[in-house]
Legacy VTK file of the C-alpha trace (Angstrom):
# vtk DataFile Version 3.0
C-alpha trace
ASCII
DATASET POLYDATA
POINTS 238 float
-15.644 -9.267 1.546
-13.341 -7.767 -0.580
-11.037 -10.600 -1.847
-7.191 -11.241 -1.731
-4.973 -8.040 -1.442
-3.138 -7.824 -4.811
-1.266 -4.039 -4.885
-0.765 -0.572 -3.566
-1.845 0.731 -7.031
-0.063 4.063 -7.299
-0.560 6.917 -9.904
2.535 8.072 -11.444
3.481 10.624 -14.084
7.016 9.152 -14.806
6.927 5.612 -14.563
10.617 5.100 -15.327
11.467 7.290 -12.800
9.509 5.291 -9.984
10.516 1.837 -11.329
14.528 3.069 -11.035
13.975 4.298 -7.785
11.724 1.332 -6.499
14.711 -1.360 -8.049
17.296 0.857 -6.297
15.432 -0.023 -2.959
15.711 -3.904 -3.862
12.547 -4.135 -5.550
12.178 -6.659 -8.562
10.278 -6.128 -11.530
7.301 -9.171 -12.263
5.622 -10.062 -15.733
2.373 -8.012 -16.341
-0.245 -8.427 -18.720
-2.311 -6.386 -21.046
-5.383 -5.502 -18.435
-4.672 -2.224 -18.568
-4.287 0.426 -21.862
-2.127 2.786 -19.556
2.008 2.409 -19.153
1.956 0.115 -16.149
4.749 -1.957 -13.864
4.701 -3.872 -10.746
7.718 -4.122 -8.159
7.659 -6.449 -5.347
9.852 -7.512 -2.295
7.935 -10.562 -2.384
5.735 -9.568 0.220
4.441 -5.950 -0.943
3.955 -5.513 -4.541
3.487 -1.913 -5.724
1.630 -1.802 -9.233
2.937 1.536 -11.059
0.323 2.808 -12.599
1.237 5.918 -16.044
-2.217 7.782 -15.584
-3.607 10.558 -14.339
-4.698 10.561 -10.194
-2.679 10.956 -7.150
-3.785 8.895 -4.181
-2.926 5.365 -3.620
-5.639 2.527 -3.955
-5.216 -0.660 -2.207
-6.454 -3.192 -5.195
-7.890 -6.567 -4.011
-8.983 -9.624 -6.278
-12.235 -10.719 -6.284
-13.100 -13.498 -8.693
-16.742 -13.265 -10.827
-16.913 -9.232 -9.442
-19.931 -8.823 -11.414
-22.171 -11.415 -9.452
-21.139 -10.086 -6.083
-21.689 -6.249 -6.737
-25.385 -6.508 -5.191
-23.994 -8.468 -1.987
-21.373 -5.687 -1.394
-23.842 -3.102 -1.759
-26.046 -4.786 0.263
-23.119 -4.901 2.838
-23.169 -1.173 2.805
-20.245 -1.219 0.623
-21.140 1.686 -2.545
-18.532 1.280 -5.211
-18.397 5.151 -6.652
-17.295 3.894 -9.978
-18.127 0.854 -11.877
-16.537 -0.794 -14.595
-18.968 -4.013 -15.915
-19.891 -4.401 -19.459
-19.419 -7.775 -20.971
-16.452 -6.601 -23.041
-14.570 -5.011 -20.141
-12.165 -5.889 -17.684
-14.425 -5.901 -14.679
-13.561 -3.212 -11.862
-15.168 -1.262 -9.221
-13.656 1.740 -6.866
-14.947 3.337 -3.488
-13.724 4.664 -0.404
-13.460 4.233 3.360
-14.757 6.726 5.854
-11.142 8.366 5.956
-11.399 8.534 2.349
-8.583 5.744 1.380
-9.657 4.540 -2.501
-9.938 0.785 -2.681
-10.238 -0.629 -5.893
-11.940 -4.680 -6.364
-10.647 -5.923 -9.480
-12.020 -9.756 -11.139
-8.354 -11.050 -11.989
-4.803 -10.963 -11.476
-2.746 -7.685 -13.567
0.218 -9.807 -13.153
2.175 -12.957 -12.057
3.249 -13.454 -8.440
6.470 -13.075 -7.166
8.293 -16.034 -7.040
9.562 -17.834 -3.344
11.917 -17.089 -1.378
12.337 -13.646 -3.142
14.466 -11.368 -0.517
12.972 -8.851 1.213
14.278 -4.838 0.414
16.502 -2.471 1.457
13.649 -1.335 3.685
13.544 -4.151 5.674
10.136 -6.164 6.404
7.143 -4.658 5.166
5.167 -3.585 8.150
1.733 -1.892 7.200
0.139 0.413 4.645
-0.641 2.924 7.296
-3.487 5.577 6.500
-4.157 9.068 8.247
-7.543 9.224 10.044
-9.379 11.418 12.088
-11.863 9.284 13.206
-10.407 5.822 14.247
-13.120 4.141 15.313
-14.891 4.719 12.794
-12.570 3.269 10.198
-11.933 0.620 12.344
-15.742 -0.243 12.023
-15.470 0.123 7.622
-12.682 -2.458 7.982
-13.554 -4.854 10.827
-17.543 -4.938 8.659
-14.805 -6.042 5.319
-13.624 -8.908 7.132
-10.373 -6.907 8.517
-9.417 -8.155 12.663
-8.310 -5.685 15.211
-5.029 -6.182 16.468
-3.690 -5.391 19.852
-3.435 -1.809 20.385
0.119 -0.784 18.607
2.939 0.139 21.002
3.564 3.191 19.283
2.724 6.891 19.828
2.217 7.011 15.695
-0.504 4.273 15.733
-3.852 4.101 16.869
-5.154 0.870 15.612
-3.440 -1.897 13.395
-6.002 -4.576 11.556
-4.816 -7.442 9.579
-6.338 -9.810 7.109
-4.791 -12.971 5.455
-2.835 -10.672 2.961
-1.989 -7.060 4.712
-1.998 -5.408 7.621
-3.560 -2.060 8.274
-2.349 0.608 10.409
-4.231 4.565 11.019
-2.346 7.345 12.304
-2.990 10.331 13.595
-2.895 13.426 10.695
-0.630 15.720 12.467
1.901 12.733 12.663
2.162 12.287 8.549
-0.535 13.607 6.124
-0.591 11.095 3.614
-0.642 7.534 3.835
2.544 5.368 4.730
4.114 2.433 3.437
5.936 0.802 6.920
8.894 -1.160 7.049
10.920 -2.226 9.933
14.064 -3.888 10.975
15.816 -3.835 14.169
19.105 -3.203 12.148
17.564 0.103 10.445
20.807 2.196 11.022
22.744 -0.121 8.899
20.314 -0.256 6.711
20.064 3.659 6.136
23.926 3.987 5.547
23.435 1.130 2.751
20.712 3.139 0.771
23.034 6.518 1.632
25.975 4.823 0.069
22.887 4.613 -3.017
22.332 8.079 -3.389
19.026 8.304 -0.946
18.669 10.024 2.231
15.788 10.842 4.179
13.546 13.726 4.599
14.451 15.784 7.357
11.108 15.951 7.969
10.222 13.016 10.461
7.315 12.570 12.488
7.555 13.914 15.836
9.427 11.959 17.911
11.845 10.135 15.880
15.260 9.850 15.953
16.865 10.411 12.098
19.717 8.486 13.275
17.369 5.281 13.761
14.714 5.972 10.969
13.632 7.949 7.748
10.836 8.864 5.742
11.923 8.390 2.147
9.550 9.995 -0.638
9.388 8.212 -4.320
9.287 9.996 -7.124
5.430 10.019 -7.891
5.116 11.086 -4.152
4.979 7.751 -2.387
5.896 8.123 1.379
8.316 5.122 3.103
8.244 5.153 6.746
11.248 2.998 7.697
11.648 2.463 11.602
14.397 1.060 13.618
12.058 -1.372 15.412
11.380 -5.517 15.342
9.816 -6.684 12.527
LINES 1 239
238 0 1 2 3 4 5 6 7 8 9 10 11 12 13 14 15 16 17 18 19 20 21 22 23 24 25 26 27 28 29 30 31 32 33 34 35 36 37 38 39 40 41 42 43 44 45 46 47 48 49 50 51 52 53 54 55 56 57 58 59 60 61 62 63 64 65 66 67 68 69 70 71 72 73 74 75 76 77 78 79 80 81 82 83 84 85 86 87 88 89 90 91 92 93 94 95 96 97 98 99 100 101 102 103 104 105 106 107 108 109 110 111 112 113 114 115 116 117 118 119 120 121 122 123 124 125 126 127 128 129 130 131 132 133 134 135 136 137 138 139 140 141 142 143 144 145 146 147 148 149 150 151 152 153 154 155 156 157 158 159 160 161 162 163 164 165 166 167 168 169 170 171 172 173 174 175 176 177 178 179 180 181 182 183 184 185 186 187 188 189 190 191 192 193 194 195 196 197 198 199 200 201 202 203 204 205 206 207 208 209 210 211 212 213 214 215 216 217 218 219 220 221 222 223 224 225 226 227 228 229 230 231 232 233 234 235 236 237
């Protein structure tokens, strides 16, 4: 319903700060275009690209593609999908915004911003890009939003932080509970995390001490870009 996953699309006031830190992770740099008048940079591990984004706003969109936007507007309304913001005149790059029941912005763009990574790209320091996991209340209910997108339940997560995982062709989808983490999660995991951690240490960057309940900061850390991006990285298969 909504197209191929393109980006996180993340807000950020410095975007030299955020590209240094995101290259210091392993992240590469790819070739943008002119879509957008704003400062703007994507990084990718060659499976998660993270489009920096100079302008105001703080929370994260997940951006999908979806070719001839315009002409499909009425069906996703008619889906029960309401864009809150529209972007459609003739002379504009065509865009649309709205939200999911936990409140997650999604944006539906008609094109590409940039060129894809290329193949065999390595993955991280992170390790394997898990999930973009978002805080919810009300599970089932976003679970519904999702599933109604084209999203497919997984099996029920083996992991006190998750309550549902969804996937589509492009990204998986985790929710967690609130009181675990606040805002929403970018997931990585490798069953060599520890080794992993001392590398980016070595690198200047050490984890909050503030983990979710339950974890071990010996096996895992939450890492925290500098426009405010959260990095769950767990000791765990991948």
């Amino acid at each position: 319903m909504f197209g191929r996953f393109l980006e996180v699309s993340l807000n950020t006031d410095d975007i030299t700060a955020s590209v240094q830190f995101y290259e210091q992770l392993g992240f590469a740099q790819l070739t943008t275009g002119d879509t957008w008048p704003h400062p703007y940079g994507v990084l990718s591990d060659g499976r998660l690209n993270l489009g920096l984004h100079q302008r105001r706003g703080t929370a994260p969109l997940l951006s999908f593609v979806r070719p001839e936007l315009a002409s499909h507007v009425h069906e996703l309304r008619a889906a029960g999908f309401e864009p809150h913001y529209t972007r459609l005149g003739d002379s504009d790059f065509h865009e649309l915004q709205l939200h999911d029941p936990a409140g997650q912005g999604i944006a539906l763009l008609e094109a590409r911003t940039f060129s894809p990574a290329r193949h065999g790209q390595p993955t991280s320091r992170c390790g394997w890009f898990s999930s973009y996991s978002t805080p919810t209340l009300d599970a089932e209910t976003v679970q519904a939003f999702w599933e109604h997108a084209g999203f497919v339940a997984l099996e029920a997560p083996d992991d006190p932080l998750m309550q549902v995982a969804l996937t589509s062709d492009t990204l998986t989808l985790t929710l967690h509970r609130p009181r675990a983490v606040e805002a929403p999660l970018l997931v990585f995991t490798d069953p060599q995390m520890p080794a992993r951690l001392e590398q980016l240490a070595t690198l200047g960057i050490h984890g909050s001490s503030e983990l979710p309940r339950g974890l071990d900061r010996r096996l895992n850390a939450l890492l925290e870009a500098p426009e405010g991006t959260l990095l769950l990285l767990l000791s765990a298969d991948s």
